[in-house]
N, CA, C and O atoms as CSV, one atom per row, in Angstrom:
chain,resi,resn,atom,element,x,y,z
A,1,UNK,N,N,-6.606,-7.201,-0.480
A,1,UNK,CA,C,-5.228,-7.272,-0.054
A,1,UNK,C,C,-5.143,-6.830,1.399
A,1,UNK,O,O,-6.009,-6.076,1.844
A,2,UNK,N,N,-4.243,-7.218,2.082
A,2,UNK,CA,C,-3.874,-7.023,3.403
A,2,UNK,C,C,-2.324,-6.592,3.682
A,2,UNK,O,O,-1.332,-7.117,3.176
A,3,UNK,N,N,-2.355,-5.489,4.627
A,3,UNK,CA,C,-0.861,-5.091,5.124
A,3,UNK,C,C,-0.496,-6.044,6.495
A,3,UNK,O,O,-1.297,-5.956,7.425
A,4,UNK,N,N,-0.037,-6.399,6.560
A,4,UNK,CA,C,0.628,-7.340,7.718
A,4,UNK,C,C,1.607,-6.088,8.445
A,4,UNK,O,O,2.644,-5.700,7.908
A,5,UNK,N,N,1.089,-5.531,9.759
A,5,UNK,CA,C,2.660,-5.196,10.116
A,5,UNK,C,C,3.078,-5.643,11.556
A,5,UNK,O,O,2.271,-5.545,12.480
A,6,UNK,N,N,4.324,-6.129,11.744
A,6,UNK,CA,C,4.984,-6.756,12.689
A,6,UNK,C,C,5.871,-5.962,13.196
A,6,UNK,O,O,6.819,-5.445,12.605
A,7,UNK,N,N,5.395,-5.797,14.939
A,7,UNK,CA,C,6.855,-4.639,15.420
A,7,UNK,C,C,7.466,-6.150,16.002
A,7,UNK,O,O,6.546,-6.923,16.269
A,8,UNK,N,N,8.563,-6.598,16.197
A,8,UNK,CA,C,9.743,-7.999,16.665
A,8,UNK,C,C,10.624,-7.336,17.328
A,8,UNK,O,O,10.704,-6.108,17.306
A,9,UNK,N,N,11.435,-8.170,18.042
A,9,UNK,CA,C,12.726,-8.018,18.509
A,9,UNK,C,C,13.894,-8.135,17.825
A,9,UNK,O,O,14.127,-9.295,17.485
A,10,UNK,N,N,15.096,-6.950,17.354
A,10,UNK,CA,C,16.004,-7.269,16.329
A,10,UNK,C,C,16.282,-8.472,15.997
A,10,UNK,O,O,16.435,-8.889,14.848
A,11,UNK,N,N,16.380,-9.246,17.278
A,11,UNK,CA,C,17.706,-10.372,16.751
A,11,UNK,C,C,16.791,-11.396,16.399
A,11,UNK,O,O,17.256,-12.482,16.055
A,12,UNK,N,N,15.413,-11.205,16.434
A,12,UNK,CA,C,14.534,-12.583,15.876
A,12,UNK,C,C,14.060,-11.823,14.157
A,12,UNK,O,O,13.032,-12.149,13.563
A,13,UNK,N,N,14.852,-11.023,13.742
A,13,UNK,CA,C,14.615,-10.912,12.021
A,13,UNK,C,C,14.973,-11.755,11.528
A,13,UNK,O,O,14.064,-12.404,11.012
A,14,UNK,N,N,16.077,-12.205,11.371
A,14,UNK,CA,C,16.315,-13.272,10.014
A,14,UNK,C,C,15.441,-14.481,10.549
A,14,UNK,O,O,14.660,-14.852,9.673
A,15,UNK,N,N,15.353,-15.107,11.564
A,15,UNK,CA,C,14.291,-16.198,11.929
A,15,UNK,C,C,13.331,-16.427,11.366
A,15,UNK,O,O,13.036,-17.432,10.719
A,16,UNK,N,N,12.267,-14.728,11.734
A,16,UNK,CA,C,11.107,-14.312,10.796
A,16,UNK,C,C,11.261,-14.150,9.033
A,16,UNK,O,O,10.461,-14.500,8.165
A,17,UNK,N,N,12.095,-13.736,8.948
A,17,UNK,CA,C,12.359,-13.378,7.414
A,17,UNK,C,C,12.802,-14.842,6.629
A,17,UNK,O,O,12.727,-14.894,5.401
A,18,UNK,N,N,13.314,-16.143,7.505
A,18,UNK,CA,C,13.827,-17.138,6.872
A,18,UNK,C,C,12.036,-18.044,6.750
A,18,UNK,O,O,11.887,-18.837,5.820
A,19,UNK,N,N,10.842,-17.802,7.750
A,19,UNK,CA,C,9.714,-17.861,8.021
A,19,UNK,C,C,9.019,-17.529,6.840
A,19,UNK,O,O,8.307,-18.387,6.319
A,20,UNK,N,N,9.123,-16.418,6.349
A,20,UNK,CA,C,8.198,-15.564,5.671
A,20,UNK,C,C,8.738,-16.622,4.034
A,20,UNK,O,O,8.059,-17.263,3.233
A,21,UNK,N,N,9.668,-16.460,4.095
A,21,UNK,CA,C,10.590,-17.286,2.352
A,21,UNK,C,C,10.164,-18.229,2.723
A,21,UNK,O,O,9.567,-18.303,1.649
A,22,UNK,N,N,9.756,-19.377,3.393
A,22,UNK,CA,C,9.398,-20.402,3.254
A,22,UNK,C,C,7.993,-20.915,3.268
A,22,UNK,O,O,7.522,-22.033,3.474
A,23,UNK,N,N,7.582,-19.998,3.043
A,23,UNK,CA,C,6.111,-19.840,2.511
A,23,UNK,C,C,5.564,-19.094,1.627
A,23,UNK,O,O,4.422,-18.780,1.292
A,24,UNK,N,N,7.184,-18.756,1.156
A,24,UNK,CA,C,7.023,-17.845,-0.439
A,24,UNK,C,C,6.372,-16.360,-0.695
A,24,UNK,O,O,5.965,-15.953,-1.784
A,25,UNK,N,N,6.364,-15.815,0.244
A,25,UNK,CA,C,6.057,-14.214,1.073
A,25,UNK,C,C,7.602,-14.012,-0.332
A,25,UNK,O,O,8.698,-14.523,-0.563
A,26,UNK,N,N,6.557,-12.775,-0.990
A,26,UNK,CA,C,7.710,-12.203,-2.436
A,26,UNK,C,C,8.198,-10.982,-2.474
A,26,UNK,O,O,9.003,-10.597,-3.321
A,27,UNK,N,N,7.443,-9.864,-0.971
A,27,UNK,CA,C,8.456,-8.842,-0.344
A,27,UNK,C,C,8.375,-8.858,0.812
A,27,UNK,O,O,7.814,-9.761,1.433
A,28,UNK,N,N,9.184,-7.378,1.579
A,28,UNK,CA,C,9.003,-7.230,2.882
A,28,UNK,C,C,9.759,-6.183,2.720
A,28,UNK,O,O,10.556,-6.018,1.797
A,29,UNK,N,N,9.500,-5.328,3.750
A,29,UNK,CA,C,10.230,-3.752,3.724
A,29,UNK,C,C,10.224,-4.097,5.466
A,29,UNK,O,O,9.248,-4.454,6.127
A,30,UNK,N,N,11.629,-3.866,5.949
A,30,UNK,CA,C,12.013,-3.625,7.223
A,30,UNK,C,C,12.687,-2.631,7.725
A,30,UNK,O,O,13.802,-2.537,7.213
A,31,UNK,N,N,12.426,-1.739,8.635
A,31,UNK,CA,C,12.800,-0.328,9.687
A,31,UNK,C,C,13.005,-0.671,10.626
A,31,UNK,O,O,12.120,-1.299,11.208
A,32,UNK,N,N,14.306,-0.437,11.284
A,32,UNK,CA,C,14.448,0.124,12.493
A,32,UNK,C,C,13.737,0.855,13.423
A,32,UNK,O,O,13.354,1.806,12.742
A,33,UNK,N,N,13.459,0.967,14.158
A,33,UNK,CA,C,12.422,1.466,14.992
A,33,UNK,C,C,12.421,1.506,16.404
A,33,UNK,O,O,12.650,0.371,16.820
A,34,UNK,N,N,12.249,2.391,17.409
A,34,UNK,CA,C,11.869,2.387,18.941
A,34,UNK,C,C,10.984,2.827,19.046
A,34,UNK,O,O,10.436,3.671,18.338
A,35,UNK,N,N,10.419,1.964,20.659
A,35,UNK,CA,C,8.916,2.522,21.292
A,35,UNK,C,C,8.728,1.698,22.709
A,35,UNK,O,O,9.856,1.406,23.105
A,36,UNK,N,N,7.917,1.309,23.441
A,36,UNK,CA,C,7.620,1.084,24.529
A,36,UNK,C,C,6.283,0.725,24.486
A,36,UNK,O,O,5.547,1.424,23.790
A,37,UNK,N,N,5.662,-0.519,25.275
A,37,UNK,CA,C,4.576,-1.098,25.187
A,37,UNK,C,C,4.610,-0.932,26.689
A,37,UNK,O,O,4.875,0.031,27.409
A,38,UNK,N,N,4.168,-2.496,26.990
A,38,UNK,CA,C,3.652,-2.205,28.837
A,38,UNK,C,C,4.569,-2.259,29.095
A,38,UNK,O,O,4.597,-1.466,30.035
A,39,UNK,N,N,5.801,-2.741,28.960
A,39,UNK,CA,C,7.221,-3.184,30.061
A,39,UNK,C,C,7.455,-1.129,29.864
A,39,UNK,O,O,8.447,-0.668,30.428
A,40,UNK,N,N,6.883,-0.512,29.389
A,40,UNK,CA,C,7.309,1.171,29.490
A,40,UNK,C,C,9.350,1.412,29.692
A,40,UNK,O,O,10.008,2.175,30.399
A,41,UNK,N,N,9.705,0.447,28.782
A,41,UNK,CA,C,10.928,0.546,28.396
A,41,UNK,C,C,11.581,-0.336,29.692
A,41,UNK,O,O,10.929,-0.824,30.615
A,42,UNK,N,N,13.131,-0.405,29.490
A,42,UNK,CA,C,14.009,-1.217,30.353
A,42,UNK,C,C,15.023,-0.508,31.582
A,42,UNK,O,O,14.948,0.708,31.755
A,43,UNK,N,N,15.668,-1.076,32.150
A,43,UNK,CA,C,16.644,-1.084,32.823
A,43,UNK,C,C,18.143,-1.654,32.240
A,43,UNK,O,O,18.459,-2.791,31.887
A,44,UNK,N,N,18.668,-0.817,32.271
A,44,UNK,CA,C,20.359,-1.164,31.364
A,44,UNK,C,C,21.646,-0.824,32.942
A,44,UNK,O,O,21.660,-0.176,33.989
A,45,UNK,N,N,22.323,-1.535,32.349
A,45,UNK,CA,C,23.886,-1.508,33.752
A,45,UNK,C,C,24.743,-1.093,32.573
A,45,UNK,O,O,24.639,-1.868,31.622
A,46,UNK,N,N,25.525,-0.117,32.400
A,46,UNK,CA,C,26.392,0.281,31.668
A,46,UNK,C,C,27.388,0.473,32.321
A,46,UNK,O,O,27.256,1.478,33.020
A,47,UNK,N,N,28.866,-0.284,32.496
A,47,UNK,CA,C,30.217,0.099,33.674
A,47,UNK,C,C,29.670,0.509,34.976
A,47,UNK,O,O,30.178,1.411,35.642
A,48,UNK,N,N,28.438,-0.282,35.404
A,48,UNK,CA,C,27.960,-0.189,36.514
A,48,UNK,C,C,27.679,0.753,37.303
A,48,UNK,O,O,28.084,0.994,38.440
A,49,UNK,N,N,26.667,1.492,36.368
A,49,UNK,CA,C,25.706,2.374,36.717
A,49,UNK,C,C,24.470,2.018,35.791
A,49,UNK,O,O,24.327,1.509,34.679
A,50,UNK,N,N,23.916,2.362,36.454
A,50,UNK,CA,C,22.153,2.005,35.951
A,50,UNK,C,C,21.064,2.894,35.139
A,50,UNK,O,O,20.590,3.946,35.570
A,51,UNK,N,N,20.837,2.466,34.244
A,51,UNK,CA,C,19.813,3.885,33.605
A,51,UNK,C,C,18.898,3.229,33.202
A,51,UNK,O,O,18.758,2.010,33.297
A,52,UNK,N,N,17.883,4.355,32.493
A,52,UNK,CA,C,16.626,3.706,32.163
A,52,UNK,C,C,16.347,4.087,30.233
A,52,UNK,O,O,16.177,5.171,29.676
A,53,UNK,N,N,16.401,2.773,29.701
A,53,UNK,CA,C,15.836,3.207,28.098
A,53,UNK,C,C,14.506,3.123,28.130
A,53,UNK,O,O,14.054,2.067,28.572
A,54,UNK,N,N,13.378,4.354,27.611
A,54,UNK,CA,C,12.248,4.581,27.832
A,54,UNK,C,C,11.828,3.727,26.224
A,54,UNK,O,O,10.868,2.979,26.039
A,55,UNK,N,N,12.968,4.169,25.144
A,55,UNK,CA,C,11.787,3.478,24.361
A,55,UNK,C,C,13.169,2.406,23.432
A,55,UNK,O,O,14.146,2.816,22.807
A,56,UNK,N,N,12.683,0.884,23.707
A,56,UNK,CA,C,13.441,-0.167,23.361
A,56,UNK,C,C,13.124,-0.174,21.698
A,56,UNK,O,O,12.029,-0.052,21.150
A,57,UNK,N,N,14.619,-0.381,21.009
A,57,UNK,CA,C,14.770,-0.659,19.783
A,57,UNK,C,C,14.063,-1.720,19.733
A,57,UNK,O,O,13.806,-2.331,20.770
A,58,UNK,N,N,13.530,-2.216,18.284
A,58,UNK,CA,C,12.848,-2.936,18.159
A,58,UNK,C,C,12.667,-3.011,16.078
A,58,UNK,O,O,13.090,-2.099,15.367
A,59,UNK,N,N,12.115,-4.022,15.633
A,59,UNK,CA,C,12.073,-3.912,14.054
A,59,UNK,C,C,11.048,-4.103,13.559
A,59,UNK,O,O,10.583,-5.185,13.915
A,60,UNK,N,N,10.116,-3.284,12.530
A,60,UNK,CA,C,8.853,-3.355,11.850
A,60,UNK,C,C,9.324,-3.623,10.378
A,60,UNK,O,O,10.170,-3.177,9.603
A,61,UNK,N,N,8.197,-4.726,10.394
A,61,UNK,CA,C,8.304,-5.336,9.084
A,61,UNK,C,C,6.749,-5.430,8.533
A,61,UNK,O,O,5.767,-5.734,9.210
A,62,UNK,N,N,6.773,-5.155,7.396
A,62,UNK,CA,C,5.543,-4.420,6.400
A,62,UNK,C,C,5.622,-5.324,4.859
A,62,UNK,O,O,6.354,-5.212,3.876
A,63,UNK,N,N,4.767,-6.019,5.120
A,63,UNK,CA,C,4.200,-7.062,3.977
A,63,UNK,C,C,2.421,-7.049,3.421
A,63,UNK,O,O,1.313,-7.228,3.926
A,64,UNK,N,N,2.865,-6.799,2.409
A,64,UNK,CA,C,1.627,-6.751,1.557
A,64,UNK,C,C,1.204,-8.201,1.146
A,64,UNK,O,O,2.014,-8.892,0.529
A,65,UNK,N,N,0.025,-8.663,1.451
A,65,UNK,CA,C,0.066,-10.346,0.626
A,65,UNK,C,C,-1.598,-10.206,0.280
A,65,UNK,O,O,-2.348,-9.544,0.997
A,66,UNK,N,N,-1.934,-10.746,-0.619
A,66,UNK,CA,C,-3.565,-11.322,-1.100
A,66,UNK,C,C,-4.050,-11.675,0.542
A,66,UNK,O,O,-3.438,-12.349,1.371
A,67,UNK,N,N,-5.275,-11.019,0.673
A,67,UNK,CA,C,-6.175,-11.252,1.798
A,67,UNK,C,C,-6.710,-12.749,2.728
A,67,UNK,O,O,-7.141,-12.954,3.863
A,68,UNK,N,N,-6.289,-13.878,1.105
A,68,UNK,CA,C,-6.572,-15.222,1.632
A,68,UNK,C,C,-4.596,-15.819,2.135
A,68,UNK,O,O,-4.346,-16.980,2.459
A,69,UNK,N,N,-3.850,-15.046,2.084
A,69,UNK,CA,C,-2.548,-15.374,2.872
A,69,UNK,C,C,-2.508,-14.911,3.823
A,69,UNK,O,O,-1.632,-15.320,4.585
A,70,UNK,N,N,-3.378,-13.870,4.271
A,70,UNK,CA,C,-2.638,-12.811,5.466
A,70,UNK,C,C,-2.786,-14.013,6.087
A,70,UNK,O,O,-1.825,-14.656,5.666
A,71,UNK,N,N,-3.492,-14.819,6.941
A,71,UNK,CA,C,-3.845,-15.675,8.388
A,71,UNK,C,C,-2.615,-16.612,8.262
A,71,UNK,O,O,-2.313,-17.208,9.295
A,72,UNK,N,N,-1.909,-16.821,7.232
A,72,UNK,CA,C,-0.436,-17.725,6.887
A,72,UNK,C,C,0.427,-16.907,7.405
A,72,UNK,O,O,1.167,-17.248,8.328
A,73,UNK,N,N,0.433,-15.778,6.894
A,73,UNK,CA,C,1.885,-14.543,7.243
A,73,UNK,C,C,1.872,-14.376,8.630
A,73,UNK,O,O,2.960,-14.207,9.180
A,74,UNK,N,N,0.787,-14.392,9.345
A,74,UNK,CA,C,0.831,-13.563,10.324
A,74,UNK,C,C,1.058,-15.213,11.504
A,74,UNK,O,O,1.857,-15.220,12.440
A,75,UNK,N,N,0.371,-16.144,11.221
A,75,UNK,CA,C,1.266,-17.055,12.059
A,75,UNK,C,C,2.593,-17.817,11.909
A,75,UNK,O,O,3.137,-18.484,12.789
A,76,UNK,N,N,3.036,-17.609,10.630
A,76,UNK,CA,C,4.498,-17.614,10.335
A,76,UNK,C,C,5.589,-16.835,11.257
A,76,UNK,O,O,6.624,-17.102,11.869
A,77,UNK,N,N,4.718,-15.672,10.989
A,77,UNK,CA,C,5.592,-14.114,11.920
A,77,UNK,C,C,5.349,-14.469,13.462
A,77,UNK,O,O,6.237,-14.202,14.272
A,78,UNK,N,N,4.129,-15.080,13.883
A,78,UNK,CA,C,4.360,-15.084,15.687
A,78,UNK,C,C,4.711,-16.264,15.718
A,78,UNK,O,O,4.676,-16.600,16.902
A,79,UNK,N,N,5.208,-17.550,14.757
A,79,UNK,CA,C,5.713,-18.463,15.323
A,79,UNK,C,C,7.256,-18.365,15.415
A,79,UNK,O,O,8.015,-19.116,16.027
A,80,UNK,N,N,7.496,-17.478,14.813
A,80,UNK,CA,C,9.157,-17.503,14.658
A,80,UNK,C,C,9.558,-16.507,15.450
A,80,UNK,O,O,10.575,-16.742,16.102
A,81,UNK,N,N,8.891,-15.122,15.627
A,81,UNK,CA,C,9.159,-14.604,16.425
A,81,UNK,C,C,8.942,-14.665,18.103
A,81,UNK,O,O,9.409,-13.745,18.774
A,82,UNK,N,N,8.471,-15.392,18.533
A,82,UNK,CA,C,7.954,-16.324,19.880
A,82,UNK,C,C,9.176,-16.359,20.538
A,82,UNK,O,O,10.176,-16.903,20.070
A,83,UNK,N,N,9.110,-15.633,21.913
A,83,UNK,CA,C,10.310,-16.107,23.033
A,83,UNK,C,C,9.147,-16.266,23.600
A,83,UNK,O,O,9.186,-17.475,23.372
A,84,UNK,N,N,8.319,-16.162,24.041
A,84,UNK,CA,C,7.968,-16.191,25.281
A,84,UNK,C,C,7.337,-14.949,26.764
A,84,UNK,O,O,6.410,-14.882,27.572
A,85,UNK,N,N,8.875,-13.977,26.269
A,85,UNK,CA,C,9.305,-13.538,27.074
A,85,UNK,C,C,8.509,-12.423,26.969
A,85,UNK,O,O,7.853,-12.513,25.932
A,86,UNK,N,N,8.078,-10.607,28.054
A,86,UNK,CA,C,8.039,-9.716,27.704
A,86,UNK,C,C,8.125,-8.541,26.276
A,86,UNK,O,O,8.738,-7.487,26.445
A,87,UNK,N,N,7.661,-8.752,25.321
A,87,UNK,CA,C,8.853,-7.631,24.514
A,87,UNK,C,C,8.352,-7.888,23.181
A,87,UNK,O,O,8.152,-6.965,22.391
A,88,UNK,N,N,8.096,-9.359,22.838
A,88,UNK,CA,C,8.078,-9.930,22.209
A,88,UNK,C,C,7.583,-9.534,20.746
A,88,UNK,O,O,8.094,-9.930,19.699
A,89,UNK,N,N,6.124,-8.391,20.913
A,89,UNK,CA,C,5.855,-7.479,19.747
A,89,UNK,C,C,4.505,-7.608,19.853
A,89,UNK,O,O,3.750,-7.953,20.762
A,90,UNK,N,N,4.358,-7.238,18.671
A,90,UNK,CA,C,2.761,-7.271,18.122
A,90,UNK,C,C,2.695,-7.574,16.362
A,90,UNK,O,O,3.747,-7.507,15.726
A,91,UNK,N,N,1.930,-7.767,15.950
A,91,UNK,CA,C,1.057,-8.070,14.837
A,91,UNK,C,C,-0.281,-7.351,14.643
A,91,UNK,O,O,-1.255,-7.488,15.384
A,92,UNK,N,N,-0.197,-6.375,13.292
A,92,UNK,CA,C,-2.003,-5.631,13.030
A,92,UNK,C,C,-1.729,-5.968,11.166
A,92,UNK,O,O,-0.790,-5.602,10.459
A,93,UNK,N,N,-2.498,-6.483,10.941
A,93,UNK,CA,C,-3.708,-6.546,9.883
A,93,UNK,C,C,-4.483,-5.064,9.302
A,93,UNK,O,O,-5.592,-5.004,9.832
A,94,UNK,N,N,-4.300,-4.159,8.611
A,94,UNK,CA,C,-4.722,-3.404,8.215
A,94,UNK,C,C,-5.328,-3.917,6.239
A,94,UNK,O,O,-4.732,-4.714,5.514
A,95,UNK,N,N,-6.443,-3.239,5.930
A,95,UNK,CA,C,-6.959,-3.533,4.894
A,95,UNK,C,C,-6.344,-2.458,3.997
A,95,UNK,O,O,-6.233,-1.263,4.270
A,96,UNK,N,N,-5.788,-3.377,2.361
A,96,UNK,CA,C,-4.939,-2.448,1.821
A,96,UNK,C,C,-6.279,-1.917,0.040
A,96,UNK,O,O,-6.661,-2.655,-0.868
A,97,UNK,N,N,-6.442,-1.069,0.178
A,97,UNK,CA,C,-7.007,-0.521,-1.275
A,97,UNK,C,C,-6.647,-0.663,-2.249
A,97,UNK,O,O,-7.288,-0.990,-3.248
A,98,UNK,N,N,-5.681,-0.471,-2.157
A,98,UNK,CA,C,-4.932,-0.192,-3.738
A,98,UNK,C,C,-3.115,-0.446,-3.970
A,98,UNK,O,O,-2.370,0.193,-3.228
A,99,UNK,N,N,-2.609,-1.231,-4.842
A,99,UNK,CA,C,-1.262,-1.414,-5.267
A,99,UNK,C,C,-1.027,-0.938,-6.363
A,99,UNK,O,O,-1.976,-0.762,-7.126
A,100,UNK,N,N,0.441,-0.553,-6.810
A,100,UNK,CA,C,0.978,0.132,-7.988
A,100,UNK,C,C,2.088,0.049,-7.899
A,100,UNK,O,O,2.842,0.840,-7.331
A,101,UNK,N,N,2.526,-1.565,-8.810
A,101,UNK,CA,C,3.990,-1.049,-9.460
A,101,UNK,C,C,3.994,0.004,-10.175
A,101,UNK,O,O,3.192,0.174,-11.093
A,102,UNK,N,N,5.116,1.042,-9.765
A,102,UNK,CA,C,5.268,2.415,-10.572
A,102,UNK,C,C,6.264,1.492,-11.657
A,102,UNK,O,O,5.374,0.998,-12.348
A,103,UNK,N,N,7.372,1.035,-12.145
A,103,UNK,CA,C,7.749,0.266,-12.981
A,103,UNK,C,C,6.749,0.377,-14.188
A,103,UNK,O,O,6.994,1.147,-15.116
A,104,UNK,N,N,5.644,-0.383,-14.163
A,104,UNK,CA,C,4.906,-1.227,-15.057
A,104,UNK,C,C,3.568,-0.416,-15.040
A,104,UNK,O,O,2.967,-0.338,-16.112
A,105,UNK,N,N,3.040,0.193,-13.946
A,105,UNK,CA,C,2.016,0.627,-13.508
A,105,UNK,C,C,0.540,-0.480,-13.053
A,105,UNK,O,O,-0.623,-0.314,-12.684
A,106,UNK,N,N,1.578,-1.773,-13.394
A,106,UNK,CA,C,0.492,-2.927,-12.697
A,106,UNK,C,C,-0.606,-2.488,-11.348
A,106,UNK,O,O,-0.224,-1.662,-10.518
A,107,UNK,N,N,-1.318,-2.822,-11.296
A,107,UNK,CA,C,-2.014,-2.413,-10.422
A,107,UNK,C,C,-2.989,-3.574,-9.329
A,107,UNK,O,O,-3.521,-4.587,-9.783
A,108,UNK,N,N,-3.055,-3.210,-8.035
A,108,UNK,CA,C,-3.275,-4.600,-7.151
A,108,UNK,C,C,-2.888,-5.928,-7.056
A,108,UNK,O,O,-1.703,-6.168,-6.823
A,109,UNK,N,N,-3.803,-6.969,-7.217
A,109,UNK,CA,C,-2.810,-8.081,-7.420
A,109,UNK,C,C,-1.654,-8.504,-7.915
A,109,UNK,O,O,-0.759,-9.211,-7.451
A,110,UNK,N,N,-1.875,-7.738,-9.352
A,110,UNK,CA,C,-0.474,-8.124,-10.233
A,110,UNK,C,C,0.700,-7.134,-9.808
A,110,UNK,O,O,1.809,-7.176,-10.341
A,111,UNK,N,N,0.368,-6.277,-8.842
A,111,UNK,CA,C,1.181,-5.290,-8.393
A,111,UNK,C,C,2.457,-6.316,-7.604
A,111,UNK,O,O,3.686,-6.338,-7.677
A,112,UNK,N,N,1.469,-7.074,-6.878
A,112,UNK,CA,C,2.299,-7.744,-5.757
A,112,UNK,C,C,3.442,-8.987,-6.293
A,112,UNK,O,O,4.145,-9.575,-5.472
């Protein structure tokens, strides 16, 4: 099994999440979240004065899928999430050990 996790830009969630359902992805757990990559945060004009946000909101999304989907999930997630632009996120692949519906106490695959 594989953890998929995706840091995105808020307003490209439902994009990604309409992405992920159409390839039949059967959870996803999403957080709110700030941090700063290379752009080391932004420049904002608020009633015209200027400040600096060091660490830009941003949304992590955490999907568990069978090891022969991750390479599906994860170009689902950078095709939908794709501007182009600065900001845009990242994608990591971490290897998952072990699942447990507490429910049922299913365990790994049938967990998922």
């Amino acid at each position: 099994m594989k953890l998929v996790i995706a840091i995105i830009q808020p307003y490209k969630l439902d994009e990604v999440r309409e992405a992920l359902a159409a390839i039949s992805v059967q959870g996803l757990t999403v957080a709110e979240v700030r941090g700063f990559g290379r752009q080391k945060g932004q420049t904002e004009i608020y009633r015209g004065a200027e400040y600096e946000i060091s660490l830009v909101p941003k949304v992590r999304l955490d999907v568990v899928v069978e090891a022969s989907f991750a390479e599906q999930v994860v170009d689902a997630i950078e095709n939908a999430a794709r501007t182009g632009r600065i900001g845009d996120g990242k994608i990591f692949v971490l290897d998952v050990e072990q699942a447990v519906r507490i429910r049922t106490g299913d365990r790994n695959q049938d967990a998922l």
